[in-house]
N, C-alpha and C positions, 0 to 999 in steps of 0.2 A: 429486356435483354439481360440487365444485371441475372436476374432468376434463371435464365439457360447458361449463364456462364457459373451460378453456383452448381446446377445440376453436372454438369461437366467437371467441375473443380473436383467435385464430393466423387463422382463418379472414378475420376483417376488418383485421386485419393486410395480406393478404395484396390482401385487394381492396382497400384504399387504395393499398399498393403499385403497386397496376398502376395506379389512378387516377391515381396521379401519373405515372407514366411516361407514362400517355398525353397528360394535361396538356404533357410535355415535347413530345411526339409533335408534337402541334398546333401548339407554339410556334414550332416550326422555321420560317425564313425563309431559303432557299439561296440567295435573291443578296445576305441581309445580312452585314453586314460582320463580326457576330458569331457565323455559322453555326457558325464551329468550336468555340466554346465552347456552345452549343447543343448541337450530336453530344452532346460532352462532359458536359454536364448528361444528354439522352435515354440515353447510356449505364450511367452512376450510378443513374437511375430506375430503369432495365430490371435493371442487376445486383442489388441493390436487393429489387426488386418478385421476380425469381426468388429468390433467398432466401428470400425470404416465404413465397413458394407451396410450394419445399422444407418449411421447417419446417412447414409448415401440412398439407404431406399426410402426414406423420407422427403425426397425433393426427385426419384427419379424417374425417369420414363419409362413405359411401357419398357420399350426392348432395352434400354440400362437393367430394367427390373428382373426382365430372363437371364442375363450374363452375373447380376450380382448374386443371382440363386444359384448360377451356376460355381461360380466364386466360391460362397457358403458351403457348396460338395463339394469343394474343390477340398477345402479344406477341413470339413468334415472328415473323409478320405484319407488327408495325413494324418490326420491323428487318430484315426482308428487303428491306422497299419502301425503307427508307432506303440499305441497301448497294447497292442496283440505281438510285439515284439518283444514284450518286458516279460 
């Protein structure tokens, strides 16, 4: 039992991780005056949140395994759009 309660642990771990990256995601203003520390926050999120997802596909299930990939795009995805916005 301990071993499905770490795969669940890691697993929402991993999706709050990205919850908050994305949170950071949203927060971004490009013509504010604080954009650059934004990046900077949206990057700590995203490093962060893949770490998460690392340790998480380590111990997780099959279908944890599809959602954490999908996570991984998830966030892939924002920072493409963000470097193609500089």
């Amino acid at each position: 039992m301990p071993y499905h309660k770490d795969k669940q642990q890691a697993f929402q771990a991993a999706q709050q991780g990205v919850e908050h990256a994305q949170e950071a995601y949203f927060d971004i203003v490009q013509d504010s005056a604080s954009y650059g520390s934004q990046l900077k926050h949206l990057q700590k999120e995203v490093n962060e949140a893949y770490q998460q997802i690392e340790n998480a596909m380590e111990v997780a299930s099959e279908h944890q395994r599809v959602q954490l990939e999908r996570f991984q795009n998830d966030l892939r995805s924002m920072v493409d759009e963000v470097n193609g916005t500089l």
